[in-house]
ROSE-4610 file (N, C-alpha, C; in Angstrom, 1 decimal, always signed):
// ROSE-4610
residu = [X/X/X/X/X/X/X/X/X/X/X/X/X/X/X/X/X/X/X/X/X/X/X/X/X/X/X/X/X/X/X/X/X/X/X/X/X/X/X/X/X/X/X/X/X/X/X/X/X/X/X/X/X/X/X/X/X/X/X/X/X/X/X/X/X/X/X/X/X/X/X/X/X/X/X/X/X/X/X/X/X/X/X/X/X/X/X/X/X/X/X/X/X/X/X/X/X/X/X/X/X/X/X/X/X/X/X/X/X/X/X/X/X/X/X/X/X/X/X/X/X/X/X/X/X/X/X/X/X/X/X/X/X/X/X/X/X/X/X/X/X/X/X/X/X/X/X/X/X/X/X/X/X/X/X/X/X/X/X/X/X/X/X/X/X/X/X/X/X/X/X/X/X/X/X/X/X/X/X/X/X/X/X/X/X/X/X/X/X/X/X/X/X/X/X/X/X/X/X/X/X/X/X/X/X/X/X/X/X/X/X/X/X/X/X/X/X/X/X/X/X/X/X/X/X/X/X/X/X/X/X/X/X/X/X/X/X/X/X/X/X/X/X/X/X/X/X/X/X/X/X/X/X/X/X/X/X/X/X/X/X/X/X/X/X/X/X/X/X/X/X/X/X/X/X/X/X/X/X/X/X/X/X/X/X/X/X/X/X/X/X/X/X/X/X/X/X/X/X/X/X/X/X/X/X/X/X/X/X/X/X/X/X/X/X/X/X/X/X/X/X/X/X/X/X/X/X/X/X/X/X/X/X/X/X/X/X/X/X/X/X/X/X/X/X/X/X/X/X/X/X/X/X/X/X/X/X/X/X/X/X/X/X/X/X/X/X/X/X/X/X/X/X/X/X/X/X/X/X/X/X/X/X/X/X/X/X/X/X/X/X/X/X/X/X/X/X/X/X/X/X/X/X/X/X/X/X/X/X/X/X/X/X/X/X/X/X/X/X/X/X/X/X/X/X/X/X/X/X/X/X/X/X/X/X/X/X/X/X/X/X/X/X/X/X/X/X/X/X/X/X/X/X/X/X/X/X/X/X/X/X/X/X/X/X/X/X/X/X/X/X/X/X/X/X/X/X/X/X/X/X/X/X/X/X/X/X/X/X/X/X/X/X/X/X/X/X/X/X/X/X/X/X/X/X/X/X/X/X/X/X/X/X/X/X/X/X/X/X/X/X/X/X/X/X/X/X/X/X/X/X/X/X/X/X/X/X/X/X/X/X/X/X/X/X/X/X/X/X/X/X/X/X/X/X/X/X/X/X/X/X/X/X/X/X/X/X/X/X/X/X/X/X/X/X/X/X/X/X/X/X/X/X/X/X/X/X/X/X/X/X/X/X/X/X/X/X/X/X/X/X/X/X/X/X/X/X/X/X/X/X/X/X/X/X/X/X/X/X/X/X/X/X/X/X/X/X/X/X/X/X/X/X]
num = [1/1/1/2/2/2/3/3/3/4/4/4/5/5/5/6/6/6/7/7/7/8/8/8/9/9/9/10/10/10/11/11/11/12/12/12/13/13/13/14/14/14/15/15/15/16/16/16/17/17/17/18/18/18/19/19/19/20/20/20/21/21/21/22/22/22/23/23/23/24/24/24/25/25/25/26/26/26/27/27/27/28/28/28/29/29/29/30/30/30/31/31/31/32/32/32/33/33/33/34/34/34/35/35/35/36/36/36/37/37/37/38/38/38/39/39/39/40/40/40/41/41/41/42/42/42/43/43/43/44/44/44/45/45/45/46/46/46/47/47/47/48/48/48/49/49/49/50/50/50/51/51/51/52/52/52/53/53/53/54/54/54/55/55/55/56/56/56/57/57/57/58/58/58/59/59/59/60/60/60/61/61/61/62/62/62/63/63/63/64/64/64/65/65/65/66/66/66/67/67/67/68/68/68/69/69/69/70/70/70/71/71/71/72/72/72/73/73/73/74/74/74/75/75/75/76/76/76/77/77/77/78/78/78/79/79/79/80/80/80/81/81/81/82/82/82/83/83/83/84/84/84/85/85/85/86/86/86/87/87/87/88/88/88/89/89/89/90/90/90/91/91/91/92/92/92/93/93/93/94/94/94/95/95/95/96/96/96/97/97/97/98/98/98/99/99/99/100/100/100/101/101/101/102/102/102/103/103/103/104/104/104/105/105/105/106/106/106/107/107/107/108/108/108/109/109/109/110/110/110/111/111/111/112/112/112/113/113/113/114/114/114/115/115/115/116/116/116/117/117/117/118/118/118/119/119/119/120/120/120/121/121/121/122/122/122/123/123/123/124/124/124/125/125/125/126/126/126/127/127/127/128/128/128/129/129/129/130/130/130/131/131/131/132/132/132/133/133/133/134/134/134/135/135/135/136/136/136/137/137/137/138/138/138/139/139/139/140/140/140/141/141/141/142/142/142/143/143/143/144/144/144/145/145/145/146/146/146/147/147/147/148/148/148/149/149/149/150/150/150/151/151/151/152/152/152/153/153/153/154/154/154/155/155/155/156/156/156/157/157/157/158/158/158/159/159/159/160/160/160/161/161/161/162/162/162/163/163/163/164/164/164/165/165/165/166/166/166/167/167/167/168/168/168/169/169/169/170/170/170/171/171/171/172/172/172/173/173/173/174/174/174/175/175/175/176/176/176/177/177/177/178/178/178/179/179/179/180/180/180/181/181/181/182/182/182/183/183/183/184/184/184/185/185/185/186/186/186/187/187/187/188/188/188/189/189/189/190/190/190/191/191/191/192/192/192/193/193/193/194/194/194/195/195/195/196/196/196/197/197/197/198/198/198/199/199/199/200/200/200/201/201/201/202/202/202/203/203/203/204/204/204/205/205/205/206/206/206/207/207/207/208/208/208/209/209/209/210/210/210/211/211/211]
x = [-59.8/-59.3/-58.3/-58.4/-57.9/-56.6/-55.0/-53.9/-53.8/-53.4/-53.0/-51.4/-50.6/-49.1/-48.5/-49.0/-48.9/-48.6/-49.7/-50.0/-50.1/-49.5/-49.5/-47.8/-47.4/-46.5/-46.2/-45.3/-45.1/-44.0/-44.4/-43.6/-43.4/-42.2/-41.9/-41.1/-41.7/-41.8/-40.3/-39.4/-38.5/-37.6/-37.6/-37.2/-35.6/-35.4/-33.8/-33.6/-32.0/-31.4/-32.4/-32.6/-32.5/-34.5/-35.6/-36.7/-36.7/-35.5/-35.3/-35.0/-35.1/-34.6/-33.1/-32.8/-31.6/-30.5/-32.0/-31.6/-32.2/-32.0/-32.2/-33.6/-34.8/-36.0/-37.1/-36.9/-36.9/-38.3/-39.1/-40.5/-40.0/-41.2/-41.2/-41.3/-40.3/-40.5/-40.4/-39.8/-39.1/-38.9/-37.9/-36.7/-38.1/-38.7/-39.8/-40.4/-40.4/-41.0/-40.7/-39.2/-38.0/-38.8/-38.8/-39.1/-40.3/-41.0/-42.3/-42.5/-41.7/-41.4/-40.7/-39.6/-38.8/-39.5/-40.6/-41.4/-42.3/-42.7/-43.5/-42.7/-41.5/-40.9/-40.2/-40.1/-40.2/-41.2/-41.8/-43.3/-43.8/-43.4/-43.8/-42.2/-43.2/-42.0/-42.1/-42.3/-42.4/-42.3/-40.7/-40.5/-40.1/-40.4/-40.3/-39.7/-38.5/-38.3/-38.5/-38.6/-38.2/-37.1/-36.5/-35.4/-36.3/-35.9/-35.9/-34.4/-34.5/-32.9/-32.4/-32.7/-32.6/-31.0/-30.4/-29.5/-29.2/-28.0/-28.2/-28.6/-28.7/-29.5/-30.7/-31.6/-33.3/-33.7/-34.7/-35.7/-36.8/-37.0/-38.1/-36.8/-35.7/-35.1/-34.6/-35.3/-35.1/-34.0/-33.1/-31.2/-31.6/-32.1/-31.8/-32.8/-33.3/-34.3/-34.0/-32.9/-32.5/-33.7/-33.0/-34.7/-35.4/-35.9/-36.7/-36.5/-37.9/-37.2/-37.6/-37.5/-37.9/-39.4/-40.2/-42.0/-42.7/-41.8/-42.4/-43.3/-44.5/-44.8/-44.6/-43.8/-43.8/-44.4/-44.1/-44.5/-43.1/-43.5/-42.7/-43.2/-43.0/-43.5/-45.2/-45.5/-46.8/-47.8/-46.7/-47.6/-47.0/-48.3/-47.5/-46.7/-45.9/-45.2/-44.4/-43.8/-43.5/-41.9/-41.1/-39.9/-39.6/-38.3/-37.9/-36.5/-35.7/-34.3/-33.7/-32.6/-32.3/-31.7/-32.1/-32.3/-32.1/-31.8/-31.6/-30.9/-29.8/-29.0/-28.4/-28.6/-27.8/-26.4/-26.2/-24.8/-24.7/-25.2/-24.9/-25.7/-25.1/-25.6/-27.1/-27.3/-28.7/-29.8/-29.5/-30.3/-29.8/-29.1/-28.8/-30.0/-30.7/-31.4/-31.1/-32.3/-31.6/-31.2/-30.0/-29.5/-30.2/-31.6/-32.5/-33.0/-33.1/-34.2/-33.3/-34.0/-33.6/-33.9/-32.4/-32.6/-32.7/-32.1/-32.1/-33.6/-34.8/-35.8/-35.9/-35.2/-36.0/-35.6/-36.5/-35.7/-36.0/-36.5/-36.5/-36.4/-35.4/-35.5/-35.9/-37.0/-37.2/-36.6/-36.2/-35.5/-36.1/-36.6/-37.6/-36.9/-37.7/-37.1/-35.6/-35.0/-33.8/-34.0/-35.0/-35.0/-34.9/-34.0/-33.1/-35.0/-35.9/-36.8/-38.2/-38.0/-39.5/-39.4/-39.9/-39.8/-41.4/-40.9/-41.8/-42.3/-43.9/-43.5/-43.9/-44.5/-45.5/-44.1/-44.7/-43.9/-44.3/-45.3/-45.9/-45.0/-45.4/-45.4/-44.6/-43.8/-43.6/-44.4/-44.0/-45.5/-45.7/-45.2/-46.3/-47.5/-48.0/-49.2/-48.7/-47.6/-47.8/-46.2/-45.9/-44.2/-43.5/-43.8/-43.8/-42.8/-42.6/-41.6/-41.1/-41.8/-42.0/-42.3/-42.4/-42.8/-44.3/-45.2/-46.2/-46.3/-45.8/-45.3/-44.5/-43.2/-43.0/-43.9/-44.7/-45.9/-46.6/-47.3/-48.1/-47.6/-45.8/-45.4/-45.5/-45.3/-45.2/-46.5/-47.6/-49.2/-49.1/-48.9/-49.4/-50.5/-51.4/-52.9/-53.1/-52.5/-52.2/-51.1/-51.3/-50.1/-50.2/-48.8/-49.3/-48.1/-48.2/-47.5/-47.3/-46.2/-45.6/-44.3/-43.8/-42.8/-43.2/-42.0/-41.8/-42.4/-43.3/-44.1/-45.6/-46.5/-47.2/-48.6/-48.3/-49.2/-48.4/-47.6/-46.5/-46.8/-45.6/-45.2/-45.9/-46.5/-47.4/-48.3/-49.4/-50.5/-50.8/-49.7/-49.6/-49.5/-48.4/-48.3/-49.9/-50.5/-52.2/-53.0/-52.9/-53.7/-53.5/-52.3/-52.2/-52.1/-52.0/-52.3/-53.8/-54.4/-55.8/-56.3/-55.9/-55.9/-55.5/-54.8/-54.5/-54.7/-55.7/-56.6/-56.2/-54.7/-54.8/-55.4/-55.6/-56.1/-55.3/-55.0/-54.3/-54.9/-53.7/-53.7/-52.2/-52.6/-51.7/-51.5/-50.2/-50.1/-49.8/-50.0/-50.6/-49.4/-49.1/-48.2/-46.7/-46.9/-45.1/-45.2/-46.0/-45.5/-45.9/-45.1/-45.6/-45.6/-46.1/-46.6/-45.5/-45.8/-44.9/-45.7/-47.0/-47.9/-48.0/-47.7/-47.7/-48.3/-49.7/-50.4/-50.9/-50.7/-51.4/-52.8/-52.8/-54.1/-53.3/-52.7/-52.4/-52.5/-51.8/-51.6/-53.4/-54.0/-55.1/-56.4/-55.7/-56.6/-56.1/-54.8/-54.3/-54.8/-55.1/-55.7/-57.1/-57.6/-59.1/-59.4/-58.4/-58.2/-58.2/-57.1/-57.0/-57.7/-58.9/-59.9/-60.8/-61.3/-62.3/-62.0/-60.8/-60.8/-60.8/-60.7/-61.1/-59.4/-59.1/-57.5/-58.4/-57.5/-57.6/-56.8/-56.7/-55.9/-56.0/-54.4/-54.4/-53.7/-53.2/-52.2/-51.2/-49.8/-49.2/-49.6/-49.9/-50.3/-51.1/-52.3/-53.2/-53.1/-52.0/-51.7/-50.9/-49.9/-49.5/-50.2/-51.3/-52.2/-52.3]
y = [+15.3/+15.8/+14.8/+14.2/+13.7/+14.5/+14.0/+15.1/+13.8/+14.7/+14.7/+15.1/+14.4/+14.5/+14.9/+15.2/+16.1/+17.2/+17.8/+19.5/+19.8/+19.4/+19.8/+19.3/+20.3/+20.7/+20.5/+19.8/+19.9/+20.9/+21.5/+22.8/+22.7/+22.6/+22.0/+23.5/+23.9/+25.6/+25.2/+25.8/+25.9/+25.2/+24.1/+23.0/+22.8/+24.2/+24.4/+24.2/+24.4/+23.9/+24.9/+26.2/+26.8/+26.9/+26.0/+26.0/+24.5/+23.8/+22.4/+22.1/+21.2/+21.4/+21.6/+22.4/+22.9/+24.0/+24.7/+25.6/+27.2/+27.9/+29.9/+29.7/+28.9/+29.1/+28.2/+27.3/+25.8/+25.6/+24.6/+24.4/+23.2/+22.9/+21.3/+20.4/+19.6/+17.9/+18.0/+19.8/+20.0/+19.4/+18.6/+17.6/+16.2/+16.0/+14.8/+15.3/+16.2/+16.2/+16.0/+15.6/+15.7/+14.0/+12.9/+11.6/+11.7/+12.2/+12.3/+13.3/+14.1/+15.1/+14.4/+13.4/+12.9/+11.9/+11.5/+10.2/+11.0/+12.4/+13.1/+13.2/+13.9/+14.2/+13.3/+12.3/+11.3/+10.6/+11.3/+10.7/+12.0/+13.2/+14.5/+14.8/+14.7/+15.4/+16.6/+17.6/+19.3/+19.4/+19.5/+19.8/+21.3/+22.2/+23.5/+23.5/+23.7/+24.4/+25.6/+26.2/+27.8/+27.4/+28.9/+28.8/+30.1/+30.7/+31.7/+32.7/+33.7/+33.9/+35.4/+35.7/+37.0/+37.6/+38.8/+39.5/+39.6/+39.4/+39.9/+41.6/+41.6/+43.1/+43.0/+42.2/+42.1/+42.7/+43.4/+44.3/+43.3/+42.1/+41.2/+40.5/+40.9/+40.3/+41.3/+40.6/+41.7/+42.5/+41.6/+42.5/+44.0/+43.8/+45.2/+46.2/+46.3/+46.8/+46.7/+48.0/+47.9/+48.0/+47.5/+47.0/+46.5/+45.9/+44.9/+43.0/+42.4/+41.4/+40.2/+38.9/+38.0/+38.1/+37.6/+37.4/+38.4/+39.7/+41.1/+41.8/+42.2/+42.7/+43.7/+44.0/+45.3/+45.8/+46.9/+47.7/+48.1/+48.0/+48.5/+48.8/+50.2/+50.6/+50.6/+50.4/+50.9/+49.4/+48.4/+46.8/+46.2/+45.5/+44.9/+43.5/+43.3/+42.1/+42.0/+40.2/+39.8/+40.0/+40.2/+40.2/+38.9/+38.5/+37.1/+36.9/+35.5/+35.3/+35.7/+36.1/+36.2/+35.0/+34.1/+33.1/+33.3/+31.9/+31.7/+32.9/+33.3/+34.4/+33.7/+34.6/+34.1/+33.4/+32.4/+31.9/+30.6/+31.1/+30.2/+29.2/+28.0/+27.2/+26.6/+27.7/+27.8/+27.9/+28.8/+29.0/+27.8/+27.1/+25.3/+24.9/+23.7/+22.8/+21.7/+21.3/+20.0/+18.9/+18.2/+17.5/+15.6/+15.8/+14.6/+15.0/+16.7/+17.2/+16.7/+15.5/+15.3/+16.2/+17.2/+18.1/+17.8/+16.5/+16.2/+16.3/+16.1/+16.1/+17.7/+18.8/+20.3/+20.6/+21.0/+21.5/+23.1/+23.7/+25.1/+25.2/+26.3/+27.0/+28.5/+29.0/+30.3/+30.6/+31.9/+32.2/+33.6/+33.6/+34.9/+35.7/+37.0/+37.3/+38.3/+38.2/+38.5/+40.1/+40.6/+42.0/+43.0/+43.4/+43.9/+44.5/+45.3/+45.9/+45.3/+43.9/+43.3/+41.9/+41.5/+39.7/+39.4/+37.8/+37.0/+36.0/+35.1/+34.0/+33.3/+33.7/+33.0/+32.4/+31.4/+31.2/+32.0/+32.7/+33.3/+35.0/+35.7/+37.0/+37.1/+38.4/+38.9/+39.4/+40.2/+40.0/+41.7/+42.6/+43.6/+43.1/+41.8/+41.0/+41.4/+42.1/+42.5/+42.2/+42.6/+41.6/+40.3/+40.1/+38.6/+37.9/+36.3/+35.7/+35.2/+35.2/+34.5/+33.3/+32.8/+31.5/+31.2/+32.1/+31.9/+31.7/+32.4/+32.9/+31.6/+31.2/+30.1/+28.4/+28.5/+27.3/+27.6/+28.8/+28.7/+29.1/+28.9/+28.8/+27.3/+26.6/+25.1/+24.2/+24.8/+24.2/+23.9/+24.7/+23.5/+24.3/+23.5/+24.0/+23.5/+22.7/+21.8/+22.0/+22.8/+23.1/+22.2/+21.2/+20.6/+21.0/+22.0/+22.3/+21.2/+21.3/+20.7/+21.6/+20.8/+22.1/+22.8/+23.9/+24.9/+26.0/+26.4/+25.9/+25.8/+24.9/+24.9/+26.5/+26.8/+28.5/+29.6/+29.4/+30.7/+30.4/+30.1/+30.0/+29.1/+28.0/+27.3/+27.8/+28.2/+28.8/+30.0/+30.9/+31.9/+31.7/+30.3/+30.3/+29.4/+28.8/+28.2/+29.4/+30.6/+31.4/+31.7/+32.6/+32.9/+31.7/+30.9/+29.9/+29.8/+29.8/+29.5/+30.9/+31.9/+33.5/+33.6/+32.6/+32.9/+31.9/+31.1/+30.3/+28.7/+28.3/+26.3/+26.1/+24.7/+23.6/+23.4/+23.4/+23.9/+22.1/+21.9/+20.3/+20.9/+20.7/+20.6/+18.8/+18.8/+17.5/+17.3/+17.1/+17.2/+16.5/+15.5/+14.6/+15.2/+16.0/+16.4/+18.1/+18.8/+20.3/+20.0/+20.7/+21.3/+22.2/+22.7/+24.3/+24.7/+25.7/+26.5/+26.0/+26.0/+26.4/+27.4/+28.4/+29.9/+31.1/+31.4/+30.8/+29.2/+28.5/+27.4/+27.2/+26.0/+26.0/+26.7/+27.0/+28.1/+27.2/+25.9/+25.1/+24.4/+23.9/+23.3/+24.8/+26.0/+27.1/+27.5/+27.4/+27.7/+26.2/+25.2/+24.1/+24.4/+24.6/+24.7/+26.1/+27.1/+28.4/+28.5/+27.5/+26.8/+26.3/+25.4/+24.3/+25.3/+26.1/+26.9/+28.0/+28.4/+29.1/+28.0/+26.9/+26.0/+25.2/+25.1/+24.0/+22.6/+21.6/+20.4/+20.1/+19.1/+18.8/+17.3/+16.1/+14.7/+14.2/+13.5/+12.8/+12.3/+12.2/+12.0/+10.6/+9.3/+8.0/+8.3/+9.5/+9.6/+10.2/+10.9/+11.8/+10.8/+9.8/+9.1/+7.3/+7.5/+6.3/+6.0]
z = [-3.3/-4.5/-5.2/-6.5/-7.3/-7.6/-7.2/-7.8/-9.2/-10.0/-11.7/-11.3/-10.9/-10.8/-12.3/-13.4/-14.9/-14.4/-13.7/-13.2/-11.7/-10.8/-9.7/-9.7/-9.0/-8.2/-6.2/-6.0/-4.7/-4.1/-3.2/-2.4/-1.3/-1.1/+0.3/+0.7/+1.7/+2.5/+3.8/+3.4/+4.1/+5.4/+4.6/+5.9/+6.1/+6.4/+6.9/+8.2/+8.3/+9.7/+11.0/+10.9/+12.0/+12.6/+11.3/+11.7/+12.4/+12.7/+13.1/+14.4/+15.3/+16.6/+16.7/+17.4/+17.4/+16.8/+16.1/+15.0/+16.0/+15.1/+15.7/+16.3/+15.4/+15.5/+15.8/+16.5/+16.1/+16.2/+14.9/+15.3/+15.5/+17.2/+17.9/+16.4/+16.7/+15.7/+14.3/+14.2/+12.6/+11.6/+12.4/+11.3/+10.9/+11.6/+11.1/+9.9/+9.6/+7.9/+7.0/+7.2/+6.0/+5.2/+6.3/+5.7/+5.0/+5.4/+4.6/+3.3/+3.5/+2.5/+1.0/+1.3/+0.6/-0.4/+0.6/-0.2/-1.1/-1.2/-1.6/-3.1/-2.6/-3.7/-4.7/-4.2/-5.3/-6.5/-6.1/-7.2/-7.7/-7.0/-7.8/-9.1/-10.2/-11.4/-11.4/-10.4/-10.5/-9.0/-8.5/-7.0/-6.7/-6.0/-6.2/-4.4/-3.5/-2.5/-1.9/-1.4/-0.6/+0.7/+0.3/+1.4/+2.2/+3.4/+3.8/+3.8/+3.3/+3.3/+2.9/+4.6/+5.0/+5.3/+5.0/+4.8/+6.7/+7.0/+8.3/+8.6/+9.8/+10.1/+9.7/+9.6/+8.5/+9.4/+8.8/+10.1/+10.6/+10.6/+10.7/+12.3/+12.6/+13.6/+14.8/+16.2/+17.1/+17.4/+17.1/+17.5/+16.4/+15.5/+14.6/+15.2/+16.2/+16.8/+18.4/+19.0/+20.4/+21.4/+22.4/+23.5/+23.3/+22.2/+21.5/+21.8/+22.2/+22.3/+21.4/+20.5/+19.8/+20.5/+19.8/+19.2/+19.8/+19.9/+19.8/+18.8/+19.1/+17.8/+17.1/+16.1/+15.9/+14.2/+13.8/+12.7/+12.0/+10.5/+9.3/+8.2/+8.6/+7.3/+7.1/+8.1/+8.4/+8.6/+7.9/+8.4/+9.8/+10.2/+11.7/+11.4/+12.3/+11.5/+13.7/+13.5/+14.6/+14.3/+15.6/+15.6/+16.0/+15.5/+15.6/+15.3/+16.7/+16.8/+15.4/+15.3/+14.0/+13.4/+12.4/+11.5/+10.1/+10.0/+8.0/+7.4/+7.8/+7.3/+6.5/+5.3/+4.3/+4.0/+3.6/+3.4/+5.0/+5.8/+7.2/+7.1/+8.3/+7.9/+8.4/+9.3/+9.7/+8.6/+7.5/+6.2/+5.1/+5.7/+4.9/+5.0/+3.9/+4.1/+5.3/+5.6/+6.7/+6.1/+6.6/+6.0/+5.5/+6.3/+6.3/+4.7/+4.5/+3.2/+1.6/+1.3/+0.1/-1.2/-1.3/-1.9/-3.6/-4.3/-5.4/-6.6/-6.2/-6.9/-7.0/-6.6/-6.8/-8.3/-8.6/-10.1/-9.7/-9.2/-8.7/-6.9/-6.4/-4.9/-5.3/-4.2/-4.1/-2.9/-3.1/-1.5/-1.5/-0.4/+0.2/+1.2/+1.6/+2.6/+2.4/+1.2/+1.3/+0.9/+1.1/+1.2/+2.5/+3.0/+4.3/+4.9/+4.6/+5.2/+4.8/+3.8/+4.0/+4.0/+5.3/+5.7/+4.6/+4.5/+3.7/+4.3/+4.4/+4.5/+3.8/+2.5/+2.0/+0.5/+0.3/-1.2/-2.4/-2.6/-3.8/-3.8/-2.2/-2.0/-0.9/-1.0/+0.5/+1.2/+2.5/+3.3/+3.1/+1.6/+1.9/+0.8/+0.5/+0.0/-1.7/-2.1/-3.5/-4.5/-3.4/-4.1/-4.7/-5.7/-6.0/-6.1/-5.5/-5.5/-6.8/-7.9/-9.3/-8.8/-8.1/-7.7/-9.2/-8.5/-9.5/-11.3/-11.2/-13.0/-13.4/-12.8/-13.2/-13.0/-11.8/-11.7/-13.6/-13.5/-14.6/-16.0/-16.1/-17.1/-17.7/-16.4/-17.4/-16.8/-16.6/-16.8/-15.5/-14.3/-13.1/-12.8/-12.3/-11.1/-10.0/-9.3/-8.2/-7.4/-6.6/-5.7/-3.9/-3.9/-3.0/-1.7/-0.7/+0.3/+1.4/+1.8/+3.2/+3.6/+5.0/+5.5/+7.1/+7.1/+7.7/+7.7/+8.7/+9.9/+9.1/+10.0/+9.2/+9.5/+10.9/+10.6/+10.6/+10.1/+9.2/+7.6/+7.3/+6.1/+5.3/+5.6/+4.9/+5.1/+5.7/+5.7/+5.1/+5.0/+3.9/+2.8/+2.6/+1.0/+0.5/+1.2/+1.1/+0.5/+1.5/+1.2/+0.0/-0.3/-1.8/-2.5/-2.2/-4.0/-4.3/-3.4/-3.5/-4.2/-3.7/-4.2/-5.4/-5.8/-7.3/-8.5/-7.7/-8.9/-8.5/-7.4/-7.6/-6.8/-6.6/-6.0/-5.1/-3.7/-2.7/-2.2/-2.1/-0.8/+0.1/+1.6/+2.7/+3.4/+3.2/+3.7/+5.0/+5.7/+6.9/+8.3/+7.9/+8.3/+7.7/+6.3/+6.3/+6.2/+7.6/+8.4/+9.8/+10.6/+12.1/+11.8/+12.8/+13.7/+14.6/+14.7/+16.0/+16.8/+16.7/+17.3/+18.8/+18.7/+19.4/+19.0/+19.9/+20.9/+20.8/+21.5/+21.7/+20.6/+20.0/+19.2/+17.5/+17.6/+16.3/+15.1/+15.1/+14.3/+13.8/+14.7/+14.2/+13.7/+14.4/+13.7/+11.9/+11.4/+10.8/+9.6/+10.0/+9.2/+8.8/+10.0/+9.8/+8.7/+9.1/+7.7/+7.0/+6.3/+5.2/+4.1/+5.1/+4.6/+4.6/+5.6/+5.0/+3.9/+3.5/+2.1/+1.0/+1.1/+0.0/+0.0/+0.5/+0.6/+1.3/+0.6/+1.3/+1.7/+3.1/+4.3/+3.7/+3.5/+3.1/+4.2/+4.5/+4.7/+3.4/+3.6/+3.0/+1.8/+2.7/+2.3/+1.4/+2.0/+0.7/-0.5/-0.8/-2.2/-2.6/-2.3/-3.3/-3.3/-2.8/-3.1/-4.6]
């Protein structure tokens, strides 16, 4: 895919302290995406962030749910959803960007999630599929169709926000070299690529979107 850096957009999916090693949640080798992310956002004139940035007590974290333990599955409100350490609370500095993430190119942050009884991961929607982050509305306020993801994690939150962009009409590139995976179950990360590509997202390497 040819990017037109005019109309594409780069979104860099939540690369705070606590998805980092050493943070509430940590995906293996986190903090490595920040370098590659930075070179991205240098050459993109339309940088868009997400935070995650849940209220404490979120019903998406096991403490709010007694006997319950982190990557439990549970239900709310009638959707299944996983329970998880409680993270990216608002104001702390766990829900800080990492300090590698050069935060100066964003001209827009979305922060998700901050609704006490519905977790998000996607940058478009929260996760009952209908709640919008405006994320969208403002992409196709100022002409973008090119939406190019990196980040936190890459079969959570990037792969959801893949899904709905592609759901909603862009040209979806994952950069490949600036997300990890949890990867939990084992394999999750290279299934969550290959998901991707088969709804019509392209997989680059960094090198190659700013060739």
């Amino acid at each position: 895919m040819h990017i037109d850096f005019r109309t594409a957009a780069l979104v860099a999916v939540d690369v705070q302290n606590d998805f980092c090693p050493g943070g509430a949640l940590p995906v293996p080798d986190g903090d490595a995406v920040a370098p590659a992310i930075n070179r991205l956002s240098a050459r993109f004139p339309i940088c868009v962030a997400t935070q995650d940035w849940h209220p404490a007590g979120h019903s998406s974290f096991a403490s709010t749910h007694p006997g319950r333990q982190p990557y439990e599955a549970a239900s709310s409100g009638g959707r299944d959803m996983t329970l998880w350490p409680d993270h990216c609370v608002q104001g702390t500095p766990g829900a800080a960007f990492h300090p590698r993430f050069d935060e100066r190119p964003y001209r827009l942050i979305v922060r998700k999630g901050f609704r006490r009884n519905l977790d998000s991961y996607s940058a478009f929607f929260e996760n009952d599929g209908s709640t919008p982050t405006g994320l969208d509305g403002y992409l196709k306020g100022i002409g973008v169709d090119q939406v190019v993801l990196a980040g936190l994690a890459l079969d959570y939150c990037v792969y959801y926000s893949a899904l709905d962009a592609l759901a909603l009409g862009y040209h979806v590139v994952v950069v490949r070299d600036a997300t990890r995976a949890v990867d939990a179950p084992a394999g999750s990360g290279e299934r969550a690529l290959a998901g991707m590509m088969a709804k019509g997202a392209e997989v680059m390497d960094s090198i190659e979107v700013l060739r």
